[in-house]
N, C-alpha and C positions, 0 to 999 in steps of 0.2 A: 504494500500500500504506500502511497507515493505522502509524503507530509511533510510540512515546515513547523517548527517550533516557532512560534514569535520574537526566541530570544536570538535568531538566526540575525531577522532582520534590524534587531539594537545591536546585534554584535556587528554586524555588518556595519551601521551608520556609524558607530565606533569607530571599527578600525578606520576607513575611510579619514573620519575627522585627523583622527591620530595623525595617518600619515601624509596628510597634506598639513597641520602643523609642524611635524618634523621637519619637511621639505623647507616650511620658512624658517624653522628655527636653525637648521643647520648651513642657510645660505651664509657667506662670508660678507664682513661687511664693504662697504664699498668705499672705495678708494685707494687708491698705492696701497697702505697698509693692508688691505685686505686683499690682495693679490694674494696668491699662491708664487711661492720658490719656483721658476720654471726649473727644468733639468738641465744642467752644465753647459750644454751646445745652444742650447734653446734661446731664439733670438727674444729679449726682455724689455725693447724700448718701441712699441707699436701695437694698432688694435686693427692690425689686418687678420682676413679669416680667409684659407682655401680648403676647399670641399670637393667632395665626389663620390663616385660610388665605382667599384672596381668587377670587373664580369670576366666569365670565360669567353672569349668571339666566339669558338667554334659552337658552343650549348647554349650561349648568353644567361648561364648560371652566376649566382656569387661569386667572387674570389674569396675567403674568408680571410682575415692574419695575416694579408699582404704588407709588404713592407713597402713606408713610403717614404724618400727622404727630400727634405730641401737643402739645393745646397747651393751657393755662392759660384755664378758662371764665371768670376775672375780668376777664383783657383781651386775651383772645383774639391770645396771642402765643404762637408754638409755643415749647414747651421739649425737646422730642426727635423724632426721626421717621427713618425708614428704609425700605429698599425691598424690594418681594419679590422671592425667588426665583425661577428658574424652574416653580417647582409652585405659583405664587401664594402659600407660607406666608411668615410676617414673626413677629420676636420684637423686642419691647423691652424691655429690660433695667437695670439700676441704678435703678428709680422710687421716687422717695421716697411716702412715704404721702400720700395728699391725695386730692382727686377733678380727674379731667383731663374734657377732650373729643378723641375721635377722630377724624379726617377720611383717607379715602380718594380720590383723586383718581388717573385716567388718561385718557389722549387718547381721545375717543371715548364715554366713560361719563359720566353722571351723577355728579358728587359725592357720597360717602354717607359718614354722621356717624351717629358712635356719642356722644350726648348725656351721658354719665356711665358716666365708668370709677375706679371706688373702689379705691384700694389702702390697707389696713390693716396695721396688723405682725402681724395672725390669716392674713390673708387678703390674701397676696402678691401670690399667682399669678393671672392672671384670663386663661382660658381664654374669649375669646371666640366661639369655634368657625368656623363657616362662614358668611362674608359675600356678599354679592349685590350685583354692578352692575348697574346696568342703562344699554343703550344710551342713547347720546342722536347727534341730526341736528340740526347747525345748522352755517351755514357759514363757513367757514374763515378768518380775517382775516388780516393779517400778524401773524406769533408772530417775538417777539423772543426769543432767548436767551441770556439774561446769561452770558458764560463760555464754556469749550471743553468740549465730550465729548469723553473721553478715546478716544486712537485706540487703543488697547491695551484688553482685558478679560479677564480670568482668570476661566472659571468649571471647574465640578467636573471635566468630562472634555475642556475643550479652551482653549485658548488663541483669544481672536476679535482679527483687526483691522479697526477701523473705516476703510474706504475710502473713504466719502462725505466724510470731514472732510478730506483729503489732499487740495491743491489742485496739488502737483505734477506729480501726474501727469492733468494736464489735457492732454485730445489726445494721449495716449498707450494702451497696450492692457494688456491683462491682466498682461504681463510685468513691465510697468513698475511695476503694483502687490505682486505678489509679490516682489517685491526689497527691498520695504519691512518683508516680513508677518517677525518673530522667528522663528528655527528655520530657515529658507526661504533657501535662497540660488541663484542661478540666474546660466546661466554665458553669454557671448554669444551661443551657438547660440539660445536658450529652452530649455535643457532644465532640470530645478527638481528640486532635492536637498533633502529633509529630513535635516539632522545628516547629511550627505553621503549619506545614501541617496540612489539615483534611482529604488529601487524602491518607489514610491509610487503613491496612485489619488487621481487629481483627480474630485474631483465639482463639477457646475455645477447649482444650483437641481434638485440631490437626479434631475438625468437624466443616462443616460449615454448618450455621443455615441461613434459607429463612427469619428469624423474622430479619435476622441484615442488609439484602439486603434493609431490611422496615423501619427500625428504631434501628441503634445502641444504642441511649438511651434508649428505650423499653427493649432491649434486657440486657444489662447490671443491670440496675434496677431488672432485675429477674435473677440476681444472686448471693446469700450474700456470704456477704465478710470473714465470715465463715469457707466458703468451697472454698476459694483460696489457696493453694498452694502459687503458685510464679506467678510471672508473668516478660516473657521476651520481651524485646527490642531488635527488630534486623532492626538495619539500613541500611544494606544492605543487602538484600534477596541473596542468592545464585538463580541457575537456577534450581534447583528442587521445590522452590517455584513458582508459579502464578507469572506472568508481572505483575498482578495489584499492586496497592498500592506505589503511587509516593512518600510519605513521607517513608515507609518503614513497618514495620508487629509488631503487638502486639498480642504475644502468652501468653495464660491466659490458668494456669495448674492449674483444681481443686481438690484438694484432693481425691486420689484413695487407696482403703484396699487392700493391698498385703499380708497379715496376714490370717494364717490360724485359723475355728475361728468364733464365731457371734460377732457381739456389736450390741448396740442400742446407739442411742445419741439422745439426746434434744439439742438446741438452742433457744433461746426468750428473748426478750426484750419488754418495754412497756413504752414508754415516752411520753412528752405530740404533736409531730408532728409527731407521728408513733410508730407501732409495727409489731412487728414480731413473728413466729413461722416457726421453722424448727424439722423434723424428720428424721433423716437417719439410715438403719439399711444394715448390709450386714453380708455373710454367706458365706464361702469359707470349703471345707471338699476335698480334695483329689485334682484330677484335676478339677472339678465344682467352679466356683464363682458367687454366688449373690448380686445383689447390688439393694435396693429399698431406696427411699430417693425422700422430698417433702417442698418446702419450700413455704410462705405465706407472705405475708407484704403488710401492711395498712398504707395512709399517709394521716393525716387530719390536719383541722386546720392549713393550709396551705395560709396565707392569702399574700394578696401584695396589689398593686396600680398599675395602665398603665395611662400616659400622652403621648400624641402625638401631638406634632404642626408640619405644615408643609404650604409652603408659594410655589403656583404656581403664572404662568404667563398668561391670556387666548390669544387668536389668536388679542384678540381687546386691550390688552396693559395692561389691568386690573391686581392690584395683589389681587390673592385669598388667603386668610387665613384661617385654619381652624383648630381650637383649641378641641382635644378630650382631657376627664376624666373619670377615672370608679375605682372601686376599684374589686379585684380579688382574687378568691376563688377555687383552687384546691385539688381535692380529687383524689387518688388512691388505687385500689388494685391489685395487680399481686400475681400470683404465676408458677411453673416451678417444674415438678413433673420426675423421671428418672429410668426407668427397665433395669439395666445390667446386661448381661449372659458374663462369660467367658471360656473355656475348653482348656486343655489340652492336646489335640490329641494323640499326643506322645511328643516324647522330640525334634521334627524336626518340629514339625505343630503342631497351636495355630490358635484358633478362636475366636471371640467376637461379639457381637451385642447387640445393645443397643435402647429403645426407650425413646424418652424426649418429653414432652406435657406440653406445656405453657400456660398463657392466661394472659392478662397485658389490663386493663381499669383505663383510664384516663378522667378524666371530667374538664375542666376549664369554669368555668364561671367568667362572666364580669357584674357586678349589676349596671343597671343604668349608661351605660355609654352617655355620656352629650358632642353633636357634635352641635359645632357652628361655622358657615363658615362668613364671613365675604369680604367683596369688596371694595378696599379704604378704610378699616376698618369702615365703616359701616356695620351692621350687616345683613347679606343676609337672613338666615335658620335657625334656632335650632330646635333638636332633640334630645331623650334619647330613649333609646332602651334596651334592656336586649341580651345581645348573651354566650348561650351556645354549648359548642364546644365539642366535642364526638371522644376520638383516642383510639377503641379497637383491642383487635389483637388476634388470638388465631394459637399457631402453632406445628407443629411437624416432629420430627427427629428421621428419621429410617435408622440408619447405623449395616454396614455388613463389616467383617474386617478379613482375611485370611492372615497369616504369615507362611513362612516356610524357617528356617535358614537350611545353611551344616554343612558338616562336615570343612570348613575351616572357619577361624575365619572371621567375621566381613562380612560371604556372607549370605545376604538372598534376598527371595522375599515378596514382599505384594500385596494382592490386597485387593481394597479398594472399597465400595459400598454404596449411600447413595441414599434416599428418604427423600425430604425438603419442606416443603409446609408451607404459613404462611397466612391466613386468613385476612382479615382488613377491619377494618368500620372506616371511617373516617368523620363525621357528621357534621355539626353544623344547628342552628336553632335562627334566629334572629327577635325579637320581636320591633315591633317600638311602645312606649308608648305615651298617652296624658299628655300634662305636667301638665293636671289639675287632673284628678282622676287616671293619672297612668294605663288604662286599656290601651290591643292592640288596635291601628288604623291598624296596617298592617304588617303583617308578611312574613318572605320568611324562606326556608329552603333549605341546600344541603344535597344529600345523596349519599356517595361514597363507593361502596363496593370492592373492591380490593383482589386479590390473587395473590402471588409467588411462583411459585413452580419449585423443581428442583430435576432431577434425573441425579447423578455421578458415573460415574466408571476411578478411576484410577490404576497406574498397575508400582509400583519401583522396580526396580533393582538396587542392588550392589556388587558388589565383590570386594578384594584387589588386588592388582598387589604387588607381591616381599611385604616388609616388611614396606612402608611406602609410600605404594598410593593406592589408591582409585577410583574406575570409579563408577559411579551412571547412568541408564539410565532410562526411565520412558515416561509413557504417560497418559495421563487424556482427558474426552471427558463431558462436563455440558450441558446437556439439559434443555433450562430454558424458562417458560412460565407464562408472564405477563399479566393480562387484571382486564382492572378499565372500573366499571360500574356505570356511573355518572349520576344524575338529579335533577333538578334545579324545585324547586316550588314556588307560592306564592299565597297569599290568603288575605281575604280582613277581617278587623276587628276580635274581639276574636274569634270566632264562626265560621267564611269560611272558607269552604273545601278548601284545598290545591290543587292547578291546577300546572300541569307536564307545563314546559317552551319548546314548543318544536322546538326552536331552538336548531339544533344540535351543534352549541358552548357551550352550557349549559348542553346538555342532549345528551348522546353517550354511545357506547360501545370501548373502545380502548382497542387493543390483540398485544401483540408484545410479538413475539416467538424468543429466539437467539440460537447459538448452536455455545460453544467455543472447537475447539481439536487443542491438543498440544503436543508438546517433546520437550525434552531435555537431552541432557549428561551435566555430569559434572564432575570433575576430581580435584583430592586432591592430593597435594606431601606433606609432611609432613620432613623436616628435621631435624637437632639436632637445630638449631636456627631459622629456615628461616620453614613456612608453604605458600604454594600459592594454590587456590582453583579459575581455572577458571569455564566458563559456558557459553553454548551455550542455549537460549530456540526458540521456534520458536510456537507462535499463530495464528488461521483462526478463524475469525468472520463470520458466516453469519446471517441475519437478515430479519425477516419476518414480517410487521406492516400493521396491518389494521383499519379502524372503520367500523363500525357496518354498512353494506348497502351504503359502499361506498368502493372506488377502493384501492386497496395496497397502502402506502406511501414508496415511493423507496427509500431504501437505499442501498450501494453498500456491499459491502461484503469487508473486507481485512484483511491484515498479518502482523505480523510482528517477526522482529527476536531481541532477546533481548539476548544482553550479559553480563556477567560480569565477575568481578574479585576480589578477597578478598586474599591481600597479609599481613604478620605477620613475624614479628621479636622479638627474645627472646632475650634481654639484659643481659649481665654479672651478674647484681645485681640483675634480677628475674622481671625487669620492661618489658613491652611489648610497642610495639609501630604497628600499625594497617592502612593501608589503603584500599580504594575500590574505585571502582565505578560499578554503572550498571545503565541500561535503563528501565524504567518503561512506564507501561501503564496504564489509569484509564479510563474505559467505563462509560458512565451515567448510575444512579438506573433510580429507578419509578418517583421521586420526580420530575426529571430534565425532563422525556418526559411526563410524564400525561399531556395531554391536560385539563385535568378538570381543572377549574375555582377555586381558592378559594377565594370566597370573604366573610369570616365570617363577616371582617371589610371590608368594600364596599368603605370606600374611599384607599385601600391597596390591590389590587388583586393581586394575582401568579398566571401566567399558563406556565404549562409546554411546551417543543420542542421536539418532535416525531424526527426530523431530525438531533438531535447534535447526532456530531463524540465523538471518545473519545480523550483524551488528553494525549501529551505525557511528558517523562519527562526524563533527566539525572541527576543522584544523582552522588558529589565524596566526600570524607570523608576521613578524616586524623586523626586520634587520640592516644593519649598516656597513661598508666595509670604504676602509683607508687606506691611503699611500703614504709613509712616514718617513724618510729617510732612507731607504733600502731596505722598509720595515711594511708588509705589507698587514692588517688588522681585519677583521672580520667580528661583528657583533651579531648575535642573532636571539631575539624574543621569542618563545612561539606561547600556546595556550590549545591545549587541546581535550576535547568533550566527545564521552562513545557512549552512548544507550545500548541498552538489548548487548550487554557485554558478556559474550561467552566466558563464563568464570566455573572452576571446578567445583563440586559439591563430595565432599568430603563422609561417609555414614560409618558407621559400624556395623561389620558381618558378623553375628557368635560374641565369643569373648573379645578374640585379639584383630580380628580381620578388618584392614580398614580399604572400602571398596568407593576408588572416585571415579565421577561418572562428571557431566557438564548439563549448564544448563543457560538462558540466556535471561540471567536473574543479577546481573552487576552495571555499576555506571565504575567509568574511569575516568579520572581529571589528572590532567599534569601539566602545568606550568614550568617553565625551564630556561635556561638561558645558557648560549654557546656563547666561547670566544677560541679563536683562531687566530695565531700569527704564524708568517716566515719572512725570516731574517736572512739576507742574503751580505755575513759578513763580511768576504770577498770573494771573486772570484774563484776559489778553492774552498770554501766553506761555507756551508748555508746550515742553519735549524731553520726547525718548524715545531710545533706543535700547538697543544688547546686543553681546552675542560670544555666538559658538557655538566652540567648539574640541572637537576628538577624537582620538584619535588609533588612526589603521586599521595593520590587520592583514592581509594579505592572501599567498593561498599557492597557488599552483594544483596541488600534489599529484601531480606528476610526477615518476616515478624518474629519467628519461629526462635526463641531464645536459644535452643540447642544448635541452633545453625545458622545463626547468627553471627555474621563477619564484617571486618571493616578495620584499613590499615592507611598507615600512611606515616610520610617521611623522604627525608633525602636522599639521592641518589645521586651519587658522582663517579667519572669515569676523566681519563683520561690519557695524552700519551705525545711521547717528544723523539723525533725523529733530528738524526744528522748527519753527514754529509762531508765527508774532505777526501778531498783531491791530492795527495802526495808528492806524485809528480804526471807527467802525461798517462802511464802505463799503471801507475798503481794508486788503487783507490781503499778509503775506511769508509765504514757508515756503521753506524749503532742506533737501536731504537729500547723503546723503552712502552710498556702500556700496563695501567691499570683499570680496574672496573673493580668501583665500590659496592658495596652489600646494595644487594639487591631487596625491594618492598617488596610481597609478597600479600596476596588476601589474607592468610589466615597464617602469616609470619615472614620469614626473611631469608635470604640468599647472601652467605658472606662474600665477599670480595677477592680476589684474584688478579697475580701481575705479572709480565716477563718480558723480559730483556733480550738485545740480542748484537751480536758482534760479529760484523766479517770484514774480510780483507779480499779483493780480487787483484788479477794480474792480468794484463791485455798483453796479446805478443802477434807476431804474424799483423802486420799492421793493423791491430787491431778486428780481424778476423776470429780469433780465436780468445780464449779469458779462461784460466784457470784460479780457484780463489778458495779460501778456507771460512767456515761459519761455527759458530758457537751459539749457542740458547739455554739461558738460564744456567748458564756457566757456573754458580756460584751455590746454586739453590740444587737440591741431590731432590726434598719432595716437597708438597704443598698442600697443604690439604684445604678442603671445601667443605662450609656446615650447611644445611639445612635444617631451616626448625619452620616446625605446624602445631600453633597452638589452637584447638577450642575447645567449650564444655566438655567433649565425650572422648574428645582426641589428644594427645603430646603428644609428639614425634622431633627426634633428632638426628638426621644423619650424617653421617662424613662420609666421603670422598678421598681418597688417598690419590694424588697424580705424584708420578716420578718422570718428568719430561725432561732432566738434566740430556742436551743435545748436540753431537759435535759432526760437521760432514763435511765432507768434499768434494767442490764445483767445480765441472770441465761442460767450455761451450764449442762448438765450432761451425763457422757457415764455409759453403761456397759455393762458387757461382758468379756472374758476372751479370750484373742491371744495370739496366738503360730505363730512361722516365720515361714516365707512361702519360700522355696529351689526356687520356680521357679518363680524368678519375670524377667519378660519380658517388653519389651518399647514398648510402646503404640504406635499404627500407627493410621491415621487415615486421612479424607479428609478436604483439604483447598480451599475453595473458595471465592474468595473475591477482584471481579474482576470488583465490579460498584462503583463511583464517589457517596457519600454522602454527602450530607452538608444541611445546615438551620435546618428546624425540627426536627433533630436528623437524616437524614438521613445516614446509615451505613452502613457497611458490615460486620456482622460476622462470626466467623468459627474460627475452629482449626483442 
C-alpha cells in the first residue's frame, strides 16, 4: 500500500530550508578579503571567466576529467588550468586581461588548442562553447607519474575510493577493501554497514548477482581486491536506482581493458592463513573485445574458540544455566571465473554480454564442543558433540546489454538483460559423543538445498533539454524465484541409518515466487552554482508462496511511490555543500522467510517468517566538503527513520532452548555524523582517514512485558590509511580500522580492530611487483562478546579469532596496448531489493 507520513513533508520543508541557509551562510564574504588563496600558478589580479564544455567528435559524448591549461603564448608556461567535470564542462576564473593560449589534453585524444583567448575589462567573459577531441592510436610506452592520486574523491552524488592505489590489500578480497572505503565499516562475518545500516545494495560493475540475494559475504570473498577499481558510496540513491536499500548503495567498479591490444596478467600470493591465484587475459583488435579472466583463493589454518552461556527461567521458577565450549576450525575455497564479449556496431550502437560462474565452499567445524546445563546450579546434563556445518554455493551471470547514443549530446538509450541463478547447500551434521571412548551415541543431521534465480529486463532513457537539464525515464520488470528444500534426520549410534523426520516443521519444500515492475522519471537542472536533481519512482510487488502439499501462504500484493531529491551548491572558494532526502524500501531475502529450522546448535534455533512485509524507511542528509591546504575535509549529517522494521523475536523452547524467528514489529532511528580527511603531505606521502559515529534508537513495539525491547546508544567506527613512496621502485603503506561495540535490540556487539603493513617492489619497468604483507602483526587473538538480555533470556557469547597474518605478493603482466578511440560507459542491471543481515545475508549487483 502506497503512503506518506505527514512528517515526510515537514521533514522535507526542513531540510530544504536548512540547506538553502547553509548555502548563505557558508558564502565568503565579499571583497579582496574574502577571496579564496588561488593555487600557486593561478593568475590572482583579474575577474575574467572562460568556459566550455568538452565532447568526444566521433560519439559527441562527454569528455569527463579533461585536462585544461592556460598558458602564457610568450613562453609558453601555463598560468592557470583545471579539470572537467563529469559532463565535460570547465570554468576558469580570476583572469587578468591579456591574450592566453588554450590547450586541452586527455589519454586517448589528440591534443586540441584554442590559439587566442582575449580577455578585456568590456569583454570578461568568453564563452567558448563546445569543443571536439578527436581520437588518437598510438602505443603505449611507460607513463611515469609524478605524485599520488588521491584514494578518496568527492563528487556531486557520491563519495569514490580509489582501490587500484591501495597496495595493502594485495592478495586479499573484496572485504579487505571495503574496510578501507569512508562511511563502510564491516564486521568479521563480511557483513558491510553503511553509518551502521546493513540494509544496503551492493552493486558490482552496474550487474546484479542471485549469489548476493544469498550471501553478500560469499559473494564478496570471490572477488580480489586486485581487480577493484574504485569503489563508490552513494547515500542517497536518485530514482533511477531501485527503492531498495534503506542505508543507501555500494557501487564496486572492477577493473575493465579499454586498450586496444592483448595482455596476460598473473596475480598470487601465498601466506600462512591463505592463498591465492589469479589469471586475467583480454584481447581487443578493431571493434571486437575479449575478456577471459579466473581467480582462486584458499583459506586454512583458520582456527578460533566459541563460548556460550546463557541463563533461562522455566514455567516452574527454576533458573537454567547452560555453559557451552568448543574450539573452531575453518576452511575455504572459492573461486569466480568471467567470459566478456564486447562490439562495436557502429558508432551509434554498442553491444556487450558477459558470463560469470562462481563457486564459494565453506566448512566450519566445532571439535568437541562440551554442553553442561545446570538447575539451581546443580548440574542437570552434560554432553560433547562434534558439529560440522557445510555453506556451499555455486552461481551464475548471464547479462545482455544494448546501447544506442544520437546525434545530440548526452541522449541515449539502453537496454538491459540479465539471467541470475545461485545454487546453495547449506548443511550441517551433528554428532553426540561418549564422554568415555568418545564414539557416537546419537547423531542428527540437516540438509538444505536452496536456489535463487532471476530473470531482468530493464529499459533507460535520457535526453537533455536546452543546455543544462536533463530528463531520464526508465522501466525494469525482476522475475524472481525462491525454493528451499529442507530435511531433518536422525539416527541412533555410529552405524544407524539416518531416518527422514517427517514432520513437516523439519522436513518441506518452501517456493516463493515475486515479481517486482517499476518506473521512474527523473530530472536534473544543472546551474552555474546551484544543481537540483528531483525523482519520482513508483514499485508493484506481487507475491506467490507455497509449501510442498499444502495450500498458498497469502500475502497481499503492494506499491509504493518513492521520491527524492538531491540539491548542491558550489561555493566561491570551490567548496560544495550537498543535501537530500529520499524514501526507501527493503523487502526480506531467503534468510528472513525460510521456514527451515537451523539448529546446528540445538540449544540456539533460527527459523525463518514466510509472512514478513518489507520495511520502510526515510533517509535526509546534509553534508559539506573542503579544500584546505593540501588538506582535502569532508563533513557529513545524515538522520534516518524505518517503520515495519524487521527485528528478531527472541522465545523460549523447554527449559534451555532459545528459538529466534523475525517479525516486522520495530522502528529504527539513527542520527550520525561522518568526517573524512586526506592529507597529501608531499609528493611521496599522503594519509587519509575519518570516524563515523551515530547514535541508534531502536524499539520493537511490544506491549507484551516478557518481550518487551528497546536499546540504544553510540556507535563508533573508524580507520587511517597511509601511503609513502620510498623511492621510484619501492613503496610502504599501512592501514589501521576499528568498529566500536555495536547497539543491538535486546543488547550489544563488542568492538573489533586490525592493522596492516606491507612493502612492494616494482622491477621489469614496472611490469612486474613483488612485495611482503603482514596483519595484525602484533595481536596472536581477539576475541568478540555478545550479550542478549530480556525477562526470560541472558545470553553471552564469545568468539575467539586468531587472524595473526603474514604473505607473499608476486604480480606480473604482459603484452603490448595501444589506446583504444572508443571507450564507452558501461551500462548495466541493479538489483538489490531484499533485507540481508546475520549470516552474511546480502544483496549484490551493479
Amino acid at each position: 500500500m502506497t503512503h506518506f507520513p505527514k512528517s515526510i513533508y515537514v521533514s522535507f520543508f526542513i531540510l530544504v530550508f536548512l540547506s538553502y541557509s547553509g548555502f548563505a551562510i557558508a558564502q565568503p564574504p565579499q571583497g579582496n578579503a574574502g577571496r579564496p588563496v588561488p593555487p600557486q600558478n593561478q593568475v590572482q589580479n583579474g575577474d575574467g571567466k572562460i568556459s566550455g564544455t568538452i565532447l568526444d567528435k566521433e560519439n559527441q559524448q562527454p569528455i569527463p576529467y579533461a585536462t585544461i591549461a592556460l598558458v602564457n603564448p610568450a613562453n609558453d608556461k601555463p598560468v592557470d588550468g583545471t579539470v572537467a567535470d563529469d559532463r565535460g564542462k570547465f570554468q576558469l576564473k580570476n583572469i587578468a586581461t591579456g591574450t592566453y593560449k588554450l590547450t586541452i589534453s586527455f589519454i586517448g585524444y589528440e591534443a586540441f588548442e584554442v590559439k587566442s583567448v582575449e580577455i578585456t575589462e568590456k569583454e570578461n567573459n568568453v564563452e567558448l562553447g563546445t569543443l571536439f577531441l578527436a581520437s588518437e592510436a598510438k602505443e603505449l610506452d611507460e607513463v611515469v607519474v609524478q605524485g599520488q592520486r588521491d584514494l578518496i574523491e568527492e563528487k556531486v552524488d557520491r563519495t569514490v575510493y580509489n582501490a587500484e592505489n591501495d597496495q595493502t590489500t594485495k592478495g586479499g578480497d573484496a572485504t579487505d577493501v571495503l574496510k578501507r572505503v569512508p562511511m563502510l565499516s564491516v564486521d568479521l562475518d563480511g557483513n558491510v554497514y553503511m553509518r551502521g545500516s546493513q540494509n544496503i545494495k551492493v552493486l558490482i560493475d552496474n550487474k546484479p548477482s542471485t549469489i548476493a540475494a544469498t550471501s553478500v559475504g560469499d559473494a564478496l570473498k570471490q572477488i580480489p581486491a586486485d581487480q577493484i577499481k574504485s569503489v563508490e558510496v552513494i547515500t542517497s540513491p536518485s530514482a533511477r536506482y531501485d527503492a531498495e536499500g534503506t542505508g543507501g548503495i555500494i557501487n564496486i567498479i572492477t577493473k575493465k581493458n579499454r586498450l586496444q591490444g592483448g595482455t596476460l596478467s598473473i596475480d598470487t600470493s601465498v601466506g600462512n592463513r591463505g592463498s591465492n591465484l589469479g589469471l586475467n587475459g583480454s584481447y581487443r583488435q578493431g571493434k571486437l573485445g575479449i575478456s577471459l579472466g579466473g581467480f582462486g583463493r584458499t583459506g586454512y589454518n583458520i582456527l578460533g574458540s566459541f563460548e556460550n552461556t546463557q541463563r533461562t527461567t522455566d514455567s516452574d521458577g527454576n533458573e537454567i544455566m547452560t555453559i557451552q565450549q568448543a574450539d573452531t576450525r575453518n576452511n575455504m575455497l572459492f573461486g569466480r571465473y568471467t567470459l566478456g564479449l564486447d562490439y562495436d556496431i557502429n558508432k551509434k550502437n554498442w553491444i556487450s554480454a558477459s558470463l560469470q560462474l562462481g563457486a564459494f565452499n565453506f566448512r566450519n567445524k566445532q571439535d568437541g564442543l562440551l554442553t553442561q546445563t545446570f538447575m539451581n546450579e546443580a548440574l542437570l546434563n552434560s554432553n560433547v558433540r562434534d558439529v560440522n556445518m557445510a555453506n556451499l554455493s555455486q552461481n551464475m551471470d548471464l547479462s545482455l546489454t544494448y546501447v544506442h547514443t544520437y546525434d545530440k549530446p548526452q541522449q541515449e538509450l539502453n537496454i538491459l538483460t540479465l539471467y541470475s541463478r545461485n545454487n546453495r547447500t547449506n548443511d550441517f551434521v551433528n554428532d553426540i559423543l561418549s564422554q568415555d571412548d568418545e564414539s557416537a551415541i546419537d547423531r542428527f543431521k540437516n540438509e538444505n538445498l536452496s536456489y535463487n534465480q532471476e530473470m531482468t529486463i530493464q529499459a533507460d532513457y535520457q535526453t537533455p533539454i536546452g543546455k543544462n537539464q536533463v530528463l531520464e525515464l526508465g522501466g525494469k520488470e525482476i522475475l524472481r524465484n525462491v525454493s528451499s528444500d529442507y530435511q531433518f534426520f536422525v539416527a541412533s549410534g555410529a552405524d544407524g541409518e539416518y531416518v527422514a523426520v517427517e514432520d513437516r516443521e523439519f522436513s518441506n519444500v518452501f517456493n516463493y515466487d515475486q515479481n517486482v515492475m517499476a518506473g521512474y522519471a527523473a530530472y536534473t537542472l544543472n546551474l552555474s552554482k546551484y544543481s537540483i536533481k528531483p525523482g519520482l519512482r513508483y514499485e508493484y510487488t506481487t507475491i506467490q508462496a507455497n509449501f510442498q502439499e499444502e495450500e498458498e501462504v497469502e500475502i497481499p500484493s503492494y506499491g509504493i511511490l518513492v521520491p527524492s531529491v538531491n540539491l548542491s551548491r558550489k561555493l566561491e572558494n570551490g567548496n560544495m555543500i550537498k543535501a537530500a532526502y529520499n524514501r526507501r524500501i527493503q523487502r526480506p531475502s531467503l534468510q528472513f522467510l525460510n521456514p527451515s529450522l537451523q539448529a546446528s546448535n540445538p540449544l540456539n534455533i533460527t527459523q525463518g517468517n514466510p509472512d514478513l512485509e518489507p520495511e520502510y524507511t526515510n533517509n535526509y542528509e546534509l553534508s559539506y566538503s573542503t579544500y584546505l591546504k593540501g588538506t582535502s575535509l569532508n563533513f557529513s549529517t545524515f538522520m534516518r527513520n524505518t517503520t515495519g522494521s524487521i527485528q528478531p523475536i527472541r522465545s523460549l523452547v523447554g527449559q534451555d532452548t532459545i528459538l529466534t524467528t523475525y517479525e516486522n514489529i520495530g522502528s529504527e532511528d539513527a542520527y550520525g555524523l561522518s568526517v573524512f580527511s586526506n592529507v597529501n603531505i608531499s609528493n611521496k606521502f599522503s594519509l587519509n582517514g575519518g570516524t563515523d559515529v551515530y547514535y541508534a534508537v531502536l524499539d520493537n513495539k511490544v506491549n507484551d512485558p516478557l518481550y518487551r525491547a528497546d536499546n540504544q546508544g553510540w556507535v563508533l567506527s573508524g580507520r587511517l590509511f597511509g601511503n609513502y613512496n620510498i623511492t621510484d621502485t619501492w613503496g610502504l603503506q599501512f592501514f589501521g580500522f576499528y568498529r566500536g561495540r555495536q547497539v543491538q535490540l535486546q543488547g550489544y556487539q563488542t568492538g573489533f580492530g586490525i592493522y596492516s603493513l606491507s612493502v612492494k617492489k616494482d622491477f621489469n619497468d614496472k611490469k612486474g611487483s613483488i612485495g611482503f604483507g603482514a596483519e595484525n602483526f602484533f595481536t596472536s587473538e581477539f576475541k568478540m562478546r555478545t550479550e542478549v538480555n530480556s525477562p526470560l533470556i541472558s545470553q553471552s557469547s564469545v568468539n575467539g579469532m586468531r587472524n595473526m597474518g603474514f604473505k607473499i605478493n608476486f604480480s606480473y603482466r604482459i603484452g603490448k596496448l595501444n589506446v583504444d578511440p572508443r571507450q564507452r560507459r558501461k551500462k548495466s542491471i541493479q538489483n538489490n531489493d531484499l533485507k540481508d543481515g546475520g549470516n552474511n545475508q546480502m544483496n549484490i549487483s551493479q
